[in-house]
Structures are given as structure tokens and as C-alpha cells.
N, CA, C and O atoms as a MOPAC input file, in Angstrom:
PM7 MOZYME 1SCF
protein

 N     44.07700 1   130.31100 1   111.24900 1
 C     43.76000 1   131.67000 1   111.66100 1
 C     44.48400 1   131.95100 1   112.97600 1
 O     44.29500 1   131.26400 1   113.98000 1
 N     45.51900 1   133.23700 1   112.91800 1
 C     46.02700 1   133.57500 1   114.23800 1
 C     45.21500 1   134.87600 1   114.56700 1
 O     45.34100 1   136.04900 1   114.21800 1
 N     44.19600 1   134.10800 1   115.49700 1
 C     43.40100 1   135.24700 1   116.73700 1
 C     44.11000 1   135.26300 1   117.78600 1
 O     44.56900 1   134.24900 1   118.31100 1
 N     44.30300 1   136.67700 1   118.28400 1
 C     44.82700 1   137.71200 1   119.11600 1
 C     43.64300 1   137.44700 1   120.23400 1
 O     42.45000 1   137.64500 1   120.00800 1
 N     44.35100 1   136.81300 1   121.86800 1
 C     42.82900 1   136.89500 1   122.36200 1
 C     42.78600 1   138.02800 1   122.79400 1
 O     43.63500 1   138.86500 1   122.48500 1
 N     41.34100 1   138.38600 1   123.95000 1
 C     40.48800 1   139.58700 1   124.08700 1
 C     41.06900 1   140.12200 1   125.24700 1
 O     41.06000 1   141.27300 1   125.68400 1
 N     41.78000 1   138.67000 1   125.83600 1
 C     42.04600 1   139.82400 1   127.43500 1
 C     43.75800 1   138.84000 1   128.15900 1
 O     43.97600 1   137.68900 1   127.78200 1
 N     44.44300 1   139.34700 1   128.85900 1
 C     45.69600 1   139.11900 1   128.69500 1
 C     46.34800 1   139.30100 1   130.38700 1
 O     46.00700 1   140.32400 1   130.98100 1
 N     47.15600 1   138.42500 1   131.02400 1
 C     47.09700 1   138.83000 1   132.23200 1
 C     48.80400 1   139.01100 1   132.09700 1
 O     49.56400 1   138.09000 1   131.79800 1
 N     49.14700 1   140.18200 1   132.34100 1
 C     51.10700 1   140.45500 1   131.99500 1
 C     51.49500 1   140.15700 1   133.57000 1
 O     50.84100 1   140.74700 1   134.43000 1
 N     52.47400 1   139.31500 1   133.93900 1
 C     52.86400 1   139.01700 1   134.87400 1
 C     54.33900 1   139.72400 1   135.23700 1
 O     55.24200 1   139.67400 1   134.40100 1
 N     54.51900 1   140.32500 1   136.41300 1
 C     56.03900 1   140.79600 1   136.36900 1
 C     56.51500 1   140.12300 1   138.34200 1
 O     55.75300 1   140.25100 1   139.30100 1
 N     57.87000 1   139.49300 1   138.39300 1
 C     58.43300 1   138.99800 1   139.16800 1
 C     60.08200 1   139.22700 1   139.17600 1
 O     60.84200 1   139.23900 1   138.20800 1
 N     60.36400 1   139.39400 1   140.50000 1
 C     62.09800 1   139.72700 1   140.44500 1
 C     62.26500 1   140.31600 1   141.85900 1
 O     61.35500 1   140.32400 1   142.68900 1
 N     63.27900 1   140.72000 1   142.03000 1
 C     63.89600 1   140.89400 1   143.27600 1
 C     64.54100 1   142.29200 1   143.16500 1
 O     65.42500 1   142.51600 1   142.33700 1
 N     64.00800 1   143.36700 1   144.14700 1
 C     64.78600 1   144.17400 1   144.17100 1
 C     65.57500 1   144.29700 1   144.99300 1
 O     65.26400 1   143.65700 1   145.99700 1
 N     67.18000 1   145.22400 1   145.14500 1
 C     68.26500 1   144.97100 1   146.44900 1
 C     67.89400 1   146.06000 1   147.27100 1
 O     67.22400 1   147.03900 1   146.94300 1
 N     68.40300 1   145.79200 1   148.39300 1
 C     68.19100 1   147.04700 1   149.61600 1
 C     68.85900 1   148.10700 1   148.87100 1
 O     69.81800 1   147.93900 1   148.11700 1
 N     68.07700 1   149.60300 1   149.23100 1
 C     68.54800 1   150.53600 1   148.85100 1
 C     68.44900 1   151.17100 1   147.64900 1
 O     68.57000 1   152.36800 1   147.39100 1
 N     68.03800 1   149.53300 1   146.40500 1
 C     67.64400 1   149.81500 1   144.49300 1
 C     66.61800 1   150.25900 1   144.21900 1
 O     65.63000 1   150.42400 1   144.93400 1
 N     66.79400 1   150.50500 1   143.06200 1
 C     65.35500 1   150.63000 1   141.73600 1
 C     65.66600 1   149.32600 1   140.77900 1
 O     66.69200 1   148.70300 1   140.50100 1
 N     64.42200 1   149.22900 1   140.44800 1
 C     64.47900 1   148.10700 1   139.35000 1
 C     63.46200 1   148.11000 1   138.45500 1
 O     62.37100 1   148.27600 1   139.00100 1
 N     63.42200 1   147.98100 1   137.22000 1
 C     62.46000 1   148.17800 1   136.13200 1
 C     62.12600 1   147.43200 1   135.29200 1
 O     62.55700 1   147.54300 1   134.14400 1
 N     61.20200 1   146.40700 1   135.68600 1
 C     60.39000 1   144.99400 1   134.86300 1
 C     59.81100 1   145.22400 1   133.72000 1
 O     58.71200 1   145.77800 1   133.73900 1
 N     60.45000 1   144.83000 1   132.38700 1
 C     59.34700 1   145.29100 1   131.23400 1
 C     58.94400 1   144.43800 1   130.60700 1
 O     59.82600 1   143.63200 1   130.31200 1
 N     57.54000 1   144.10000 1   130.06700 1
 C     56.89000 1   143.50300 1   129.47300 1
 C     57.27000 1   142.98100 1   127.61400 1
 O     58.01400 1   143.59100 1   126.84600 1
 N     56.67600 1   142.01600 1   127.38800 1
 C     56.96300 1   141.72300 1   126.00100 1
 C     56.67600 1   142.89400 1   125.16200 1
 O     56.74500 1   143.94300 1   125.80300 1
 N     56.38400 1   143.02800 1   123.95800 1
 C     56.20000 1   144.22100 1   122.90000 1
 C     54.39200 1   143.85200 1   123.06700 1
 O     53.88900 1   142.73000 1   123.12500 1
 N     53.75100 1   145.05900 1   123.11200 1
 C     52.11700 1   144.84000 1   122.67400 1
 C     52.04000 1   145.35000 1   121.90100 1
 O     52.11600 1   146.57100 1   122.04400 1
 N     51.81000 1   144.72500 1   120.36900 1
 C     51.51800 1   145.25000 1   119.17200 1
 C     50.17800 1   145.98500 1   118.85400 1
 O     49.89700 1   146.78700 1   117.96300 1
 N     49.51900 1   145.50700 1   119.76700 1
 C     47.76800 1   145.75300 1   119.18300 1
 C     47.28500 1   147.15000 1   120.33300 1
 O     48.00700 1   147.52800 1   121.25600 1
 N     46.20800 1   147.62100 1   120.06600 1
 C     45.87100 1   148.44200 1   120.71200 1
 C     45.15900 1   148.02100 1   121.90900 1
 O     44.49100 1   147.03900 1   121.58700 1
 N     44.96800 1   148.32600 1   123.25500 1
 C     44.72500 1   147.63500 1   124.24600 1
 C     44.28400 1   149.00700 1   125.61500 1
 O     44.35500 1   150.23300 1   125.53400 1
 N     43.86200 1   148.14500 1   126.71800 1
 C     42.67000 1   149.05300 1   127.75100 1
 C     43.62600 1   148.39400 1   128.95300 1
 O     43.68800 1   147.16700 1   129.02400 1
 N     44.30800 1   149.15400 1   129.81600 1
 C     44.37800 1   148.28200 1   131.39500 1
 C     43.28100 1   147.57800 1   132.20800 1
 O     42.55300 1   148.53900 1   132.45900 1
 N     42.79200 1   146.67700 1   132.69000 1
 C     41.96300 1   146.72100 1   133.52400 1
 C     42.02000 1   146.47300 1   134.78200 1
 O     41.31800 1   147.13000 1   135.55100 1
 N     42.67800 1   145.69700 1   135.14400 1
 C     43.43000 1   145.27200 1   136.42700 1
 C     44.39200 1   145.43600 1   136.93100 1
 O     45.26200 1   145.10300 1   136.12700 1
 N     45.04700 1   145.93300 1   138.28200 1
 C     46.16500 1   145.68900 1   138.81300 1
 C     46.38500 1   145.00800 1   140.18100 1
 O     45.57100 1   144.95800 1   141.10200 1
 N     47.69300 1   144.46500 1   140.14700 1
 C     47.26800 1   142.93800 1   141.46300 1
 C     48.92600 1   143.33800 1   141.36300 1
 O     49.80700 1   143.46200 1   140.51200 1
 N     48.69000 1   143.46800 1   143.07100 1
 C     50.35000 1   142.88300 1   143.66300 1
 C     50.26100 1   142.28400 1   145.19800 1
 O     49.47700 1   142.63700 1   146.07900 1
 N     51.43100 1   141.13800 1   145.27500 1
 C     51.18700 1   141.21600 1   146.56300 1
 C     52.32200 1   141.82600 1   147.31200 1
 O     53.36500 1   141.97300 1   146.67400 1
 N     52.29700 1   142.20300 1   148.54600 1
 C     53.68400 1   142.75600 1   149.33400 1
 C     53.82200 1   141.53600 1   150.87000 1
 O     53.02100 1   141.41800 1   151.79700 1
 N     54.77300 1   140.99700 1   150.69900 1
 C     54.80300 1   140.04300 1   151.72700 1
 C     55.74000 1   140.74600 1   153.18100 1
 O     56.59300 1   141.62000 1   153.34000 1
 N     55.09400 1   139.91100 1   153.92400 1
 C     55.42800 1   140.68100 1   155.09600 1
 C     57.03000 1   141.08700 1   155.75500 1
 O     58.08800 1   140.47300 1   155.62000 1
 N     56.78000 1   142.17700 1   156.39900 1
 C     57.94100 1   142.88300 1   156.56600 1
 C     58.67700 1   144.09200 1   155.64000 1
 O     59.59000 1   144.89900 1   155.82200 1
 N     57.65400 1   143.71300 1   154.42900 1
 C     57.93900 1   144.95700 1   153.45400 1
 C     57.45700 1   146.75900 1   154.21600 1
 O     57.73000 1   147.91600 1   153.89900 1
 N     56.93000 1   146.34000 1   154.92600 1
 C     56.70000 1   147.51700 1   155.87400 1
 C     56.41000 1   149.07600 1   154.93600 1
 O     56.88600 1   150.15200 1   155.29800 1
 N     55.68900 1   148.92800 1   153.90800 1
 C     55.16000 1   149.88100 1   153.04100 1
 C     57.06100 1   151.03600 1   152.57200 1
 O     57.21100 1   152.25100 1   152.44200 1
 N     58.11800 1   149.84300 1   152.46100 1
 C     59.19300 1   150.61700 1   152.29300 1
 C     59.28000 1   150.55700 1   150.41300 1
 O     59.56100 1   151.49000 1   149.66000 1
 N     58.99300 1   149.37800 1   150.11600 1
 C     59.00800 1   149.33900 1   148.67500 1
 C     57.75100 1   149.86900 1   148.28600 1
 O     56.66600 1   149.45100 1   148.69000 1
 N     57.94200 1   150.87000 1   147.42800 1
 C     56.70500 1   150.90700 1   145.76100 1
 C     56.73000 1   150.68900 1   144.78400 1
 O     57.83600 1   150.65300 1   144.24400 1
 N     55.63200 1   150.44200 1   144.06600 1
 C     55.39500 1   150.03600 1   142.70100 1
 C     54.75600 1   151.15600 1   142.16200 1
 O     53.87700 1   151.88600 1   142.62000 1
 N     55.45300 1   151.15200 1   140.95100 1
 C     54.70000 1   152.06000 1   140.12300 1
 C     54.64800 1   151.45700 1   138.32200 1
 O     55.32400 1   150.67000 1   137.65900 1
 N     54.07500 1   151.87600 1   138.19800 1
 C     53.28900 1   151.45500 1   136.44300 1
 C     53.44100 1   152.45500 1   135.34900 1
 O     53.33800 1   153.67800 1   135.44900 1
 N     53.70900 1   151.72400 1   134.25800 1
 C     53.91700 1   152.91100 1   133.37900 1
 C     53.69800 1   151.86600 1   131.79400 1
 O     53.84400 1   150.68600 1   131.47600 1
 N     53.23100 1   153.26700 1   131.08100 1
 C     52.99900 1   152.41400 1   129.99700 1
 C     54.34200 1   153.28200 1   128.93900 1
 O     54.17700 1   154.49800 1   128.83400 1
 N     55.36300 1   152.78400 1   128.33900 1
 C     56.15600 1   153.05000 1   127.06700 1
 C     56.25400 1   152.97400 1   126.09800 1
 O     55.07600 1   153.23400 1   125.85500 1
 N     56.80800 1   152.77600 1   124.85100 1
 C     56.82200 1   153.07600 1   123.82600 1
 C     59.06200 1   152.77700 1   123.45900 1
 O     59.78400 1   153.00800 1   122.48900 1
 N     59.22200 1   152.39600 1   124.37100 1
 C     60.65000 1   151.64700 1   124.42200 1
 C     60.87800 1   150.62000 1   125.40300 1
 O     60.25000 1   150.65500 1   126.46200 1
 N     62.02600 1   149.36300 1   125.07100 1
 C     62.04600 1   148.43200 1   125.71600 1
 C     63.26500 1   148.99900 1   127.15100 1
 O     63.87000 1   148.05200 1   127.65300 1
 N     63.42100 1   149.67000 1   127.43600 1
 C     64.68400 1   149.91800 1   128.09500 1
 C     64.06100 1   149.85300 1   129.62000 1
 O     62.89800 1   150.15900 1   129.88100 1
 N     65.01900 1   149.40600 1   130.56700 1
 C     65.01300 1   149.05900 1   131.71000 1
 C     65.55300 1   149.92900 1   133.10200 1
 O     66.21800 1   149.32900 1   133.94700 1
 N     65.24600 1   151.25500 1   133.25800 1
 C     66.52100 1   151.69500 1   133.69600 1
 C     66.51700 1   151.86500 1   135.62300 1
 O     65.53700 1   151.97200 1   136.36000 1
 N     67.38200 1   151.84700 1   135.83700 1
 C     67.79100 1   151.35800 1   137.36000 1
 C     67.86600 1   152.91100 1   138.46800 1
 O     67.41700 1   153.06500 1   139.60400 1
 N     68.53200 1   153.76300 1   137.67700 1
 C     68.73400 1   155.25600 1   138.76500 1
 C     67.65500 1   155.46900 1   138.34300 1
 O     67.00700 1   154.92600 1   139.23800 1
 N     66.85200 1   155.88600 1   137.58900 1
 C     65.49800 1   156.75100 1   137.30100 1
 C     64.32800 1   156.42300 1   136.82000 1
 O     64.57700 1   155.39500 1   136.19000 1
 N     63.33600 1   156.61400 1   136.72500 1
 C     61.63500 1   155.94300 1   136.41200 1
 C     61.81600 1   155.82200 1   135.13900 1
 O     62.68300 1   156.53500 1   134.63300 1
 N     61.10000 1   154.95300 1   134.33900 1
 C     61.40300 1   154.66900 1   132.85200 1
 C     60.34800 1   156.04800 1   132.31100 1
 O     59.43000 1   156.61800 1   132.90000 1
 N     60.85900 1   156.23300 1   131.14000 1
 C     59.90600 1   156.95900 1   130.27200 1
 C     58.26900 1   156.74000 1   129.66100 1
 O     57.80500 1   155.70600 1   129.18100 1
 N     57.85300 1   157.54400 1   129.77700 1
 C     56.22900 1   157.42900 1   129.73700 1
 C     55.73200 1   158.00900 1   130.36100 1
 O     56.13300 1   159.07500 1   130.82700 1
 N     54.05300 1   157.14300 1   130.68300 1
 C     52.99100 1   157.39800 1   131.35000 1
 C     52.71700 1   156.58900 1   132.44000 1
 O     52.28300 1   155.45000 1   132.27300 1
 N     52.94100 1   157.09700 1   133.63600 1
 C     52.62200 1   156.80600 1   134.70500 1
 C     51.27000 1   156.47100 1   135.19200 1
 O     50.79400 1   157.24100 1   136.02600 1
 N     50.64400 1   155.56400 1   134.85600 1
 C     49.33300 1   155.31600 1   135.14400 1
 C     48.37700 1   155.53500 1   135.98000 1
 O     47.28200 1   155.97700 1   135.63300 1
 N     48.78800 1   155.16600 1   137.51000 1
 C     48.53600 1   155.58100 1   138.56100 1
 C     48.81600 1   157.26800 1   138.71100 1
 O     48.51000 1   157.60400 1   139.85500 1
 N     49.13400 1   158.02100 1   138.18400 1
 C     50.10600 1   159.92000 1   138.53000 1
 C     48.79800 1   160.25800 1   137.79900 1
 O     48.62900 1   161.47100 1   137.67300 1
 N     47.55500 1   159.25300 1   137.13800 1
 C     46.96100 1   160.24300 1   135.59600 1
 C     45.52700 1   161.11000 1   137.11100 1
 O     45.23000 1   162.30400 1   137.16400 1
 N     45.23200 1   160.50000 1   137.62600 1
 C     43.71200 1   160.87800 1   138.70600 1
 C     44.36700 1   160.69600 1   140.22600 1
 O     44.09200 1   161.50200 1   141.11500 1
 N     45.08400 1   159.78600 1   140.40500 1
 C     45.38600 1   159.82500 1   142.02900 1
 C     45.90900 1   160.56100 1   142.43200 1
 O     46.22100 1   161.60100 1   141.85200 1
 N     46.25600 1   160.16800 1   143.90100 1
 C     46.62100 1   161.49400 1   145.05900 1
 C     48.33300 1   161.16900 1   144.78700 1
 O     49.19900 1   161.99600 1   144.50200 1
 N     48.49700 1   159.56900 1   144.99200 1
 C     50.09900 1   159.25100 1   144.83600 1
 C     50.00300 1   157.93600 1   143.49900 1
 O     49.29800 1   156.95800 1   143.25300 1
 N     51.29300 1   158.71600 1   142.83300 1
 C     51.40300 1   157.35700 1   141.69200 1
 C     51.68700 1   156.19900 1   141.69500 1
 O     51.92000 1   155.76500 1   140.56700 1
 N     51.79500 1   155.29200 1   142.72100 1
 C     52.53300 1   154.09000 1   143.27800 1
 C     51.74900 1   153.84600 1   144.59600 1
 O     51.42800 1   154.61300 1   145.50400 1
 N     51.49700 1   152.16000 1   144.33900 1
 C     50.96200 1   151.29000 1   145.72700 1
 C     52.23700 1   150.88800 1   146.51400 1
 O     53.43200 1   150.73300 1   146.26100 1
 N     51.56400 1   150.80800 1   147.39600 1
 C     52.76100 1   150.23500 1   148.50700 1
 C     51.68600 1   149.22000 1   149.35000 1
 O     50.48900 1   149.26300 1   149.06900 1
 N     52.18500 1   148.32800 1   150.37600 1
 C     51.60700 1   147.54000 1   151.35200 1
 C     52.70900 1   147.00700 1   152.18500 1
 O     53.89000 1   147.34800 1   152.25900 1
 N     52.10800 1   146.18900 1   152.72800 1
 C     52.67100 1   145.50100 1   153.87200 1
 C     52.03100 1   143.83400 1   154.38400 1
 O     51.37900 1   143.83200 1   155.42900 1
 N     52.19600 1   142.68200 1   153.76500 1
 C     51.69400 1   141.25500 1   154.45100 1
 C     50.28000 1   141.61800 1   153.92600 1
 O     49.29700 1   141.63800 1   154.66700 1
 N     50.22700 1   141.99600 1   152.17100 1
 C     48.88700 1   142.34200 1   151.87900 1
 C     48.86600 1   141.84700 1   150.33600 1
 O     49.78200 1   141.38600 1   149.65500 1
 N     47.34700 1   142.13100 1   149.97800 1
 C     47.23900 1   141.20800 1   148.25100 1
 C     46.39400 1   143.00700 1   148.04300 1
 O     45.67900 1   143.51400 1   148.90700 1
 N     46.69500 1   143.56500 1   146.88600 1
 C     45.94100 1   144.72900 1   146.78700 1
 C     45.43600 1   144.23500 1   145.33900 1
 O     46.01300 1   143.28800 1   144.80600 1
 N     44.59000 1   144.73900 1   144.84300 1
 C     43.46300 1   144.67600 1   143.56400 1
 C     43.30600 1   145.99000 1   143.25300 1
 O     43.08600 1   146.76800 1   144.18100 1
 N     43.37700 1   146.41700 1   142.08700 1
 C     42.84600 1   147.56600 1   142.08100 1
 C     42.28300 1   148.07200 1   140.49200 1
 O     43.14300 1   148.58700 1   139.77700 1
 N     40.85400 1   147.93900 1   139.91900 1
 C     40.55800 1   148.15400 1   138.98500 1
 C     41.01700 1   149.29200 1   138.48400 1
 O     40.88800 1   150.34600 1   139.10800 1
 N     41.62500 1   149.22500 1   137.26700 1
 C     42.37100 1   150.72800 1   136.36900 1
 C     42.11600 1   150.60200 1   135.41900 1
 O     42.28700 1   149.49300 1   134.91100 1
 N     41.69200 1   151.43300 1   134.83300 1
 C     41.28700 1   151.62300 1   133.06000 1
 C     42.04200 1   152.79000 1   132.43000 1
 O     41.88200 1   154.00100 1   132.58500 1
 N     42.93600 1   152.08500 1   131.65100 1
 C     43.34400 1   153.29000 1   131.23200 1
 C     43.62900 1   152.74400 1   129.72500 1
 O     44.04000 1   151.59100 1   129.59700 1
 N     43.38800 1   153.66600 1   128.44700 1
 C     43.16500 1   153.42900 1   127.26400 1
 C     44.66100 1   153.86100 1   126.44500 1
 O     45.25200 1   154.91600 1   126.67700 1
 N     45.05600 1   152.98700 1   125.61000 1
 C     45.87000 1   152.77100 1   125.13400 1
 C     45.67300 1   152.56000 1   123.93400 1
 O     45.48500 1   151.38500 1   123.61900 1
 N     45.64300 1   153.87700 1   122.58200 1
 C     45.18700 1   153.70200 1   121.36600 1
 C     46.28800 1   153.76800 1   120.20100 1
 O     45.85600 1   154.10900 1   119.10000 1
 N     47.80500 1   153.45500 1   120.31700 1
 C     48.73700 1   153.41000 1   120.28100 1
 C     49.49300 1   152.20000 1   120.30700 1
 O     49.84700 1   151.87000 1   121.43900 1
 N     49.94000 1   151.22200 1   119.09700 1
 C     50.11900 1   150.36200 1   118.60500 1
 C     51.99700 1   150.19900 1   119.16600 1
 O     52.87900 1   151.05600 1   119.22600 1
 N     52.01300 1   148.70700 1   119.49700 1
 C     53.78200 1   148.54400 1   119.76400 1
 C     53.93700 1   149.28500 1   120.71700 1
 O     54.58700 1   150.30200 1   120.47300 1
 N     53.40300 1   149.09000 1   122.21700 1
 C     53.89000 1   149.60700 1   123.46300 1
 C     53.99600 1   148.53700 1   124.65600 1
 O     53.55900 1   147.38700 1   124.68700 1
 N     54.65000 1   149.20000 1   125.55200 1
 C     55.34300 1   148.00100 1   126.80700 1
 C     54.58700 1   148.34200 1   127.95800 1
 O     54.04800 1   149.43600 1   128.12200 1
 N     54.54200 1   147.09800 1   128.99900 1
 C     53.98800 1   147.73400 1   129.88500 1
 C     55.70400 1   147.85400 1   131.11400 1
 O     56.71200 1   147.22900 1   130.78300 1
 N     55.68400 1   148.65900 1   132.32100 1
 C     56.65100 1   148.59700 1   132.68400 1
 C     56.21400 1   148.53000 1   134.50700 1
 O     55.08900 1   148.90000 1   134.84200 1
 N     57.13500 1   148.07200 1   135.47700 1
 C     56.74100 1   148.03600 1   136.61000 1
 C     58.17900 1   149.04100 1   137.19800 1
 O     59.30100 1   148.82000 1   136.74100 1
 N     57.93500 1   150.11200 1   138.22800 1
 C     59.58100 1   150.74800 1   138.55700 1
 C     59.27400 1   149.91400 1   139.88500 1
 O     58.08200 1   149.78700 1   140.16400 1
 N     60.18300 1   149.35300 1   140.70400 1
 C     60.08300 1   149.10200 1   142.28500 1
 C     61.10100 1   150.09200 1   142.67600 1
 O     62.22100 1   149.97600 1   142.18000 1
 N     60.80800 1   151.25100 1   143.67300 1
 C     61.58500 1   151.72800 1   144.16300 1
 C     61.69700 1   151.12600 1   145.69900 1
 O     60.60900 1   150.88900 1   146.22300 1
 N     63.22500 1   150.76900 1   146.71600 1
 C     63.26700 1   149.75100 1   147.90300 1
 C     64.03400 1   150.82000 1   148.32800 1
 O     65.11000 1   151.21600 1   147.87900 1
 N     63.29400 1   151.29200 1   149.34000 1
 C     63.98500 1   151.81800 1   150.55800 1
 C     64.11300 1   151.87100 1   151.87300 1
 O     64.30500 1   152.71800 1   152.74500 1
 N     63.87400 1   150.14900 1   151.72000 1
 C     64.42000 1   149.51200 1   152.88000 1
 C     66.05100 1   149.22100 1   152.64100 1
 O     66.69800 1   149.42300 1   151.61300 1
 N     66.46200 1   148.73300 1   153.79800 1
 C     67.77700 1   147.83200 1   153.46500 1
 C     68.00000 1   146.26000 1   154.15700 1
 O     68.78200 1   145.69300 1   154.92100 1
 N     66.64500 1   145.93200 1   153.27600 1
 C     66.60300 1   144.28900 1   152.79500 1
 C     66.18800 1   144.49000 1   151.51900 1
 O     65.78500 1   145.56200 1   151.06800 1
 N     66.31500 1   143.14600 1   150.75800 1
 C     65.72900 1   143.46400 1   148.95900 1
 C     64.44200 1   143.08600 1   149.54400 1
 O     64.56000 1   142.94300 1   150.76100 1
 N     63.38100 1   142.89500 1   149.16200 1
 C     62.09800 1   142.41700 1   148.46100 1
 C     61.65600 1   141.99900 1   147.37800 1
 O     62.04600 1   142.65400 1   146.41100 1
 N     60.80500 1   140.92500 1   147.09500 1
 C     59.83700 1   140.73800 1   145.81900 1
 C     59.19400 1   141.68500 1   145.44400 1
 O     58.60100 1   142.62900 1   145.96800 1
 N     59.45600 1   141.18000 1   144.10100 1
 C     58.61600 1   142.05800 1   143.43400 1
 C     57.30800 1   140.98600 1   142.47700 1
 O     57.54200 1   140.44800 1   141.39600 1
 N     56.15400 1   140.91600 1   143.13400 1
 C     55.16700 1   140.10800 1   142.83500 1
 C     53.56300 1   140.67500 1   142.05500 1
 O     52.56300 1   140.69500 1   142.77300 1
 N     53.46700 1   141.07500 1   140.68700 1
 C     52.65500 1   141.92200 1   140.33000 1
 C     52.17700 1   141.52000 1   139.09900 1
 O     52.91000 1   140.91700 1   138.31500 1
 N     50.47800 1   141.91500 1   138.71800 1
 C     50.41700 1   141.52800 1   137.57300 1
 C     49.40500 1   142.79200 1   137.16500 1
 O     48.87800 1   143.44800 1   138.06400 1
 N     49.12300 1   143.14600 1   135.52600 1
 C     48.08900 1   144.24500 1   135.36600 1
 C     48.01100 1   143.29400 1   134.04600 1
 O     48.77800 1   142.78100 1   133.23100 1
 N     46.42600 1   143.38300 1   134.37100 1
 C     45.48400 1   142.70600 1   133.45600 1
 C     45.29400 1   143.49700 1   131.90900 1
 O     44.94400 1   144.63000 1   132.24000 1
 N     45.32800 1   143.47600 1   131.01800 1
 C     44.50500 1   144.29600 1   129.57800 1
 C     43.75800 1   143.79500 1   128.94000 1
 O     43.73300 1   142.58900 1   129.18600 1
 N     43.27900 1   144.00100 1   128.41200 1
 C     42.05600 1   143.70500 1   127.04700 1
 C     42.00900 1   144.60600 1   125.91100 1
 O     41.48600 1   145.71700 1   125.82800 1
 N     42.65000 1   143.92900 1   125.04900 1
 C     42.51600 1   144.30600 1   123.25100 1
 C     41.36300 1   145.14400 1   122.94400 1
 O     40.25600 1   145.14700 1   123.48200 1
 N     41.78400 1   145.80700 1   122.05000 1
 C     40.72000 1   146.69800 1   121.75700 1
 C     40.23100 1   145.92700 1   120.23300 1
 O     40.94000 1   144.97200 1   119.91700 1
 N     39.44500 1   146.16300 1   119.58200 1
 C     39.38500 1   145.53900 1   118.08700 1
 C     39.68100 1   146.89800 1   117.15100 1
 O     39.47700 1   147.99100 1   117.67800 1
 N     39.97100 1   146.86200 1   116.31300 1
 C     40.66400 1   147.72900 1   114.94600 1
 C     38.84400 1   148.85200 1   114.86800 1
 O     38.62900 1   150.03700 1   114.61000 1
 N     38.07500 1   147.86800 1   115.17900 1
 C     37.05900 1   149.33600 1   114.62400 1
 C     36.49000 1   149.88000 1   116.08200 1
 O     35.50100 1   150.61200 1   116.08900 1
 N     37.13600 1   149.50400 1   117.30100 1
 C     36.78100 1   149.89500 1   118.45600 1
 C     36.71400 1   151.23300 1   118.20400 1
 O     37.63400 1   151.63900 1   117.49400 1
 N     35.61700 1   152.35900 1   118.69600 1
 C     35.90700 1   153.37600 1   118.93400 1
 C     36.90800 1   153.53600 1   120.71300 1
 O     36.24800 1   153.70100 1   121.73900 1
 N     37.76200 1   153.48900 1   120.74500 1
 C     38.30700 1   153.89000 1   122.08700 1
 C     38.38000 1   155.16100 1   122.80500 1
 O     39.21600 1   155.37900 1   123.68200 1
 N     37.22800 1   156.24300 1   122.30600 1
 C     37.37800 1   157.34800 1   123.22500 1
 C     37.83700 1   158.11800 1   122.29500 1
 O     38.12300 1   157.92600 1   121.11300 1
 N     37.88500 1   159.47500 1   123.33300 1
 C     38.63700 1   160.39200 1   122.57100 1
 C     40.12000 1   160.97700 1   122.85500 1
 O     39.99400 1   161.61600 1   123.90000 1
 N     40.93600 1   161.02900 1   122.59400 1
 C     42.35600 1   160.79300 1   121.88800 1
 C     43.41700 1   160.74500 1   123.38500 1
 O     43.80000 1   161.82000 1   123.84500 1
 N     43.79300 1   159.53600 1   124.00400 1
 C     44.42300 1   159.85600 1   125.27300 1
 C     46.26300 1   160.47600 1   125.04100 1
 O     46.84300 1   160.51500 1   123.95600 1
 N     46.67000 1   160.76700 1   125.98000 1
 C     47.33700 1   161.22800 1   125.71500 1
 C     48.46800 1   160.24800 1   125.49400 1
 O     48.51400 1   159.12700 1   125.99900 1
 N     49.51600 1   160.85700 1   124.56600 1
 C     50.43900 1   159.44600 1   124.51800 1
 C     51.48100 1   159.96300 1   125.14800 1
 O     51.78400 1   161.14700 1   125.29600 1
 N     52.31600 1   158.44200 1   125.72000 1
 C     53.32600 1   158.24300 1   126.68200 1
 C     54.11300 1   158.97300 1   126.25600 1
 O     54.23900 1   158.95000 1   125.03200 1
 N     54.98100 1   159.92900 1   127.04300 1
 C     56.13200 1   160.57400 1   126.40000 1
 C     57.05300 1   160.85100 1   127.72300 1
 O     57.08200 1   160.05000 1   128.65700 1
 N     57.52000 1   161.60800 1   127.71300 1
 C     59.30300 1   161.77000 1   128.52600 1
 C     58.48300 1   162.63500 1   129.47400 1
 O     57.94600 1   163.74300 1   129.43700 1
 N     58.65100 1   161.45900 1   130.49100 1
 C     58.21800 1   162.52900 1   132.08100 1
 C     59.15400 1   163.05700 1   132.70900 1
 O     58.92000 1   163.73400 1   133.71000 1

């Protein structure tokens, strides 16, 4: 029996250059699935110049001048769509429902410093099951 487990921690790591964008994407998630967590750290001297931002897609593509396509996770209730820090570990519980089969998760780092930085981040999910009711109908990722 291949069981799908219940909860899943997607890890994203890399280096962005002074001055870049860079766009970390996740394996394919076939199953339907809930965000619950988001964790990054910003090590010091990042001086709140780099952000992260989150997005959920529906293509594997990576792209470097502009934010990938989708849903911006953080843009759906907050004031700004992207964490930033400085010599800090941030946590930040997010729920956001995903009822939409074969999607990616994606990280943009925008660096506007001119040193690169890490990029050190992870967002937690949990599977939904096939007779989950998940709500009522979120909106799906499309061309922002």
C-alpha cells in the first residue's frame, strides 16, 4: 500500500546575487493540500534588504526578472505580501486551502542589497483526504 502522508515539510535553499530575483520551485503536489506553516530564517546583515514571497502555481517555471505566476499567499489578507528580517527565525502560521490537484509551491527572493544572501525557508502542508470537505471554492492560482 502506497500511503500519501498527512503532513509534509517543503524545504527551499539557494543563493540569491546582489541586485537578483530568484525563484525556488517545489516538486509537483499531486494531491489536494492546506498550507500551514511558514519558517524562514534571515541571517545577519540581511538588513530587511531581501524578501520572500510565496506563491502557489500550477506550472514548473522559474522565472528571474518577474514574480512567478499565481497566487501570492501572503497578498490574499495582509498589509504586504512578503516577509523580510534581519539576524532573525520568523514562524508564521498560514492556512491557505488548496483544492486543486498537480500544483507547485514557489518561493520569489527579491535582493536589493548588493551582497547575495541565503535563501533559507520552509512552508509546511497537510493533505487534504479525497472526501475532505475543504471549504467553499478558493480561488485558483492564475496570472497576476
Amino acid at each position: 500500500m502506497n500511503e500519501r502522508p498527512k503532513k509534509q515539510t517543503i524545504s527551499f535553499f539557494g543563493t540569491v546575487g546582489a541586485g537578483a530575483n530568484l525563484t525556488l520551485v517545489s516538486q509537483l503536489i499531486t494531491g489536494r493540500f492546506k498550507t500551514s506553516v511558514i519558517r524562514a530564517s534571515f541571517a545577519p546583515g540581511v538588513e530587511r534588504l531581501m524578501t520572500l514571497k510565496y506563491f502557489i502555481s500550477f506550472d514548473p517555471s522559474a522565472p528571474t526578472t518577474e514574480q512567478p505566476k499565481g497566487i501570492n499567499i501572503l497578498q490574499q489578507t495582509g498589509q504586504v505580501p512578503f516577509i523580510t528580517g534581519d539576524d532573525e527565525f520568523k514562524s508564521l502560521e498560514h492556512e491557505v486551502l488548496q483544492n486543486e490537484r498537480n500544483a507547485f509551491l514557489k518561493v520569489f527572493a527579491e535582493n536589493a542589497d548588493s551582497f547575495e544572501h541565503t535563501i533559507d525557508t520552509q512552508i509546511t502542508i497537510e493533505y487534504l483526504d479525497d472526501n475532505d470537505d475543504a471549504g467553499p471554492d478558493e480561488p485558483k492560482p492564475g496570472d497576476s
